[in-house]
Backbone as a ProteinNet text record, in pm:
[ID]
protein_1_A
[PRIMARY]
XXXXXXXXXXXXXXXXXXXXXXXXXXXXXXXXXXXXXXXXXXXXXXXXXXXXXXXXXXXXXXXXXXXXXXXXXXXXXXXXXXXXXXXXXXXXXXXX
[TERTIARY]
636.1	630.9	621.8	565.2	531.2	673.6	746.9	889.8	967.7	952	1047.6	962.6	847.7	802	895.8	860.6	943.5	1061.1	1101.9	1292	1300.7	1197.9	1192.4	1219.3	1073.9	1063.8	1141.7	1228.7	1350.4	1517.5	1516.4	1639.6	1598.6	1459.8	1431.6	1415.3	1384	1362.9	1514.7	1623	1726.2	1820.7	1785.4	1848.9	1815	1673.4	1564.3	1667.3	1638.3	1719.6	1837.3	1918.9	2073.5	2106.5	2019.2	2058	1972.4	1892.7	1847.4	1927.2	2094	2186.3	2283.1	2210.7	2315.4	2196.1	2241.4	2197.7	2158.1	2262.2	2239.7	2142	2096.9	2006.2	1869.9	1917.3	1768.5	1693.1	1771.8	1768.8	1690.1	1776.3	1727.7	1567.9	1557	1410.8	1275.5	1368.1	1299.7	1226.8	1318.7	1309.7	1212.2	1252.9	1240.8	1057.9	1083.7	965.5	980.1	1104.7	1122.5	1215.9	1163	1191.1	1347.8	1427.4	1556.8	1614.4	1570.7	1631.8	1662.2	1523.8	1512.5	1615.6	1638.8	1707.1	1886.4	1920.7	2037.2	2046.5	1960.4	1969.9	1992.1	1896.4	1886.3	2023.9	2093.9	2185.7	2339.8	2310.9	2399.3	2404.2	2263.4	2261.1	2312	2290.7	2337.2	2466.8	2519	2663.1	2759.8	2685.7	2731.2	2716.8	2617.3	2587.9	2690.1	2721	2818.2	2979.6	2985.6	3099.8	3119	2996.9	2971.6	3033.9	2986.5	2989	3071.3	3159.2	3282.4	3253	3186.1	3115.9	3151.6	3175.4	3279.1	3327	3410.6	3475.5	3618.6	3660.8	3725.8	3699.6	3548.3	3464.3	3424.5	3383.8	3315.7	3430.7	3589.7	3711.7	3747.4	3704.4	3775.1	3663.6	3518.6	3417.9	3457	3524.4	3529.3	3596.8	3705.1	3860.8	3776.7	3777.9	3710.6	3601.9	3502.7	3418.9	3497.2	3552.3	3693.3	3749.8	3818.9	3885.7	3794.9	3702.7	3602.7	3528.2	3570.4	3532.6	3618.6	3551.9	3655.2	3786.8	3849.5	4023.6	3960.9	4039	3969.5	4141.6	4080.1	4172.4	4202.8	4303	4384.4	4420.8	4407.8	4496.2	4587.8	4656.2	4741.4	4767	4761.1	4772.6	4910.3	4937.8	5089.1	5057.1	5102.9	5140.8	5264	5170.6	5329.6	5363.2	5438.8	5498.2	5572.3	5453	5462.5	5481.8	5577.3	5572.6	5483.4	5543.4	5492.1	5339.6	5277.4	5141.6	5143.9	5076.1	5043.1	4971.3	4925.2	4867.7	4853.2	4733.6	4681.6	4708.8	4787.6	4792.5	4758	4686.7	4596	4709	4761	4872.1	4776.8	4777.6	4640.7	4786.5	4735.1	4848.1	4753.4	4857.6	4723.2	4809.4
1230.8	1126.7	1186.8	1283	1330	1430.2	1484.7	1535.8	1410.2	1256.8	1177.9	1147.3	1197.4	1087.3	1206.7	1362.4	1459.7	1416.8	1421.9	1372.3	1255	1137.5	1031.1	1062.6	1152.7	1145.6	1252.7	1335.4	1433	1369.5	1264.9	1169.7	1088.4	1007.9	974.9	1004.5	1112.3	1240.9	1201.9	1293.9	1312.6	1154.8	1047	982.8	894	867.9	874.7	1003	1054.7	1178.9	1138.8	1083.7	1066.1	915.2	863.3	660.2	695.9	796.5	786.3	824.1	855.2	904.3	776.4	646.9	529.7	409.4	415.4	316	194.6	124	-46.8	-55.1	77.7	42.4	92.7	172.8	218.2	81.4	9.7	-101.2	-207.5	-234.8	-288.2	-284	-143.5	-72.1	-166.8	-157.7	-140.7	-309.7	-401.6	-532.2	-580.4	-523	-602.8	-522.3	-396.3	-307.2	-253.3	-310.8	-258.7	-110.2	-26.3	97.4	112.5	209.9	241.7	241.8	317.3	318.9	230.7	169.6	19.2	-68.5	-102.7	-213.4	-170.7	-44.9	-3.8	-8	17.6	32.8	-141.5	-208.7	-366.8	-424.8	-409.5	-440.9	-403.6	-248.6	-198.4	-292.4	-310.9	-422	-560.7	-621.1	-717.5	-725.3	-649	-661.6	-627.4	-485.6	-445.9	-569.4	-640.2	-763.5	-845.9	-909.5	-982	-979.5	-803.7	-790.6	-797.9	-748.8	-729.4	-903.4	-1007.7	-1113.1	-1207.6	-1136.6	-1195.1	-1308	-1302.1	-1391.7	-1352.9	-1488.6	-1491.1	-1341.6	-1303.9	-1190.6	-1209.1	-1310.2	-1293.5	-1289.6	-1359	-1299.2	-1181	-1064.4	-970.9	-900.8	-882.5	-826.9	-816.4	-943.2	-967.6	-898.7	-907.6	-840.8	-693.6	-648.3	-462	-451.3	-516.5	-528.8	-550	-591.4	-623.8	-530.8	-449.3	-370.7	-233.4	-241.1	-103.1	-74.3	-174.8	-185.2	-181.5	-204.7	-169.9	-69.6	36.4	149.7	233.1	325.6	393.1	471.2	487.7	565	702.7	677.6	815.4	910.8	1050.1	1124.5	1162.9	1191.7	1236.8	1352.9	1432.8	1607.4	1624.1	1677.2	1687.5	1818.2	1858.3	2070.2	2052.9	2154.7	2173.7	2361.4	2408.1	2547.8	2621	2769.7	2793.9	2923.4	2974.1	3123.3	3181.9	3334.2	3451.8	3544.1	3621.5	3751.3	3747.3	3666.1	3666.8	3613.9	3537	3524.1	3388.1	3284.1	3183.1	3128.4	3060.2	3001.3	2877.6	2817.9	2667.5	2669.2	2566.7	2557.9	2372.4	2382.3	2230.9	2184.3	1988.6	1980.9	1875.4	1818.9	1678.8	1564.3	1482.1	1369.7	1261.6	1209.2	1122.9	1027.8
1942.5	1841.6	1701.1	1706.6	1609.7	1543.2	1642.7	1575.3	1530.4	1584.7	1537	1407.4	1387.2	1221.6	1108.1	1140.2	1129	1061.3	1175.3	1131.3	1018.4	1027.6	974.1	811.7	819.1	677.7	597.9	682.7	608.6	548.6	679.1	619.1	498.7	519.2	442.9	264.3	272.5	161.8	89.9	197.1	112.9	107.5	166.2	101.8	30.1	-16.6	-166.1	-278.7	-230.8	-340.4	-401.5	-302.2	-309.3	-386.9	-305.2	-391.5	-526.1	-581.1	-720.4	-824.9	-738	-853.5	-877.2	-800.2	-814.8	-881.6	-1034.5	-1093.6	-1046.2	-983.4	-950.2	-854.3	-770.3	-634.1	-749.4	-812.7	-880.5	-916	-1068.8	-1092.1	-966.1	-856.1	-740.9	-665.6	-681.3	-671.3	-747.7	-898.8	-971.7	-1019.2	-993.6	-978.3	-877.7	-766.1	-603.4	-581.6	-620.5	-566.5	-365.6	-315.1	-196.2	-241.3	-182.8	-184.2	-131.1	-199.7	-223.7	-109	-42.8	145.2	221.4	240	307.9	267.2	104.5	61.5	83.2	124.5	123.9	299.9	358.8	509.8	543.3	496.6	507.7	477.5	354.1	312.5	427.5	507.5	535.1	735.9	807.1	841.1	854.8	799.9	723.8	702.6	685.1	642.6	801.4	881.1	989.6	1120.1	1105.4	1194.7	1198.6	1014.8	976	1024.1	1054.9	1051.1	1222.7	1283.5	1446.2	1479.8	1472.3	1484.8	1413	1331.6	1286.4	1189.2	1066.2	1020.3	889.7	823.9	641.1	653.2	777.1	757.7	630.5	574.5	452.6	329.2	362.2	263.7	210.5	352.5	325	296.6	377.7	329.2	166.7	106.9	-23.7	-151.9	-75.9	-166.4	-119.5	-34.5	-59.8	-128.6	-98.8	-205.3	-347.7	-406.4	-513	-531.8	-480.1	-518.5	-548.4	-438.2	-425.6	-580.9	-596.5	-729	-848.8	-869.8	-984.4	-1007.9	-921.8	-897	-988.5	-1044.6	-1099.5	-1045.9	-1076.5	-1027.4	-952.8	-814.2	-761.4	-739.4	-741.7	-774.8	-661.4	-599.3	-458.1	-531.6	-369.4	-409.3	-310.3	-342.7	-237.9	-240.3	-140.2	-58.6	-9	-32.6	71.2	59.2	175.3	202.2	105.5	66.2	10.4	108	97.9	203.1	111.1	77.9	-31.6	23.7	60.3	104.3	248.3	345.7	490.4	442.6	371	331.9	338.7	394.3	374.6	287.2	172.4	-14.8	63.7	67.8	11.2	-117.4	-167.4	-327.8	-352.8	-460.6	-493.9	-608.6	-595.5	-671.7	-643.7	-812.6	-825.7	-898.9	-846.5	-862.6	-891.9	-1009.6	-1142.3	-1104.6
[MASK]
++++++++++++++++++++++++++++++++++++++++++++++++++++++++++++++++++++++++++++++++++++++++++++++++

């Protein structure tokens, strides 16, 4: 029991660590007073149930779509192989 409180409180740790680099849950924290984890685990719940049980699934479709898109522009890379003198090159080609 005592290795699972262990484990508990190491995930816990780093993903306290990790949601304190995302404003809106900080904010969330900071309002509600339920701690950062919980309200992101709860939320992630909640939504996984929703989707388990097929429920305002065009709802929850159209809020990713829509969260998706207000996200800032994410950058794709694209690798292709080059062949140098019998040598195989990963080469990085960023496409804006």
């Amino acid at each position: 029991m005592e290795q699972l409180r262990q484990m508990h409180k190491r995930y816990y740790e780093v993903a306290d660590r990790q949601l304190s680099t995302v404003g809106a849950v900080r904010a969330f924290e900071e309002k509600t007073g339920v701690p950062k984890v919980y309200g992101v685990a709860g939320v992630a719940a909640l939504v996984g149930s929703m989707v388990f049980f097929n429920v305002a699934a065009p709802l929850l479709v159209n809020l990713t779509g829509f969260g998706y898109a207000e996200t800032e522009p994410v950058l794709f890379r694209c690798y292709y192989f080059s062949v140098s003198e019998n040598e195989w090159e990963l080469v990085e080609m960023n496409v804006d």
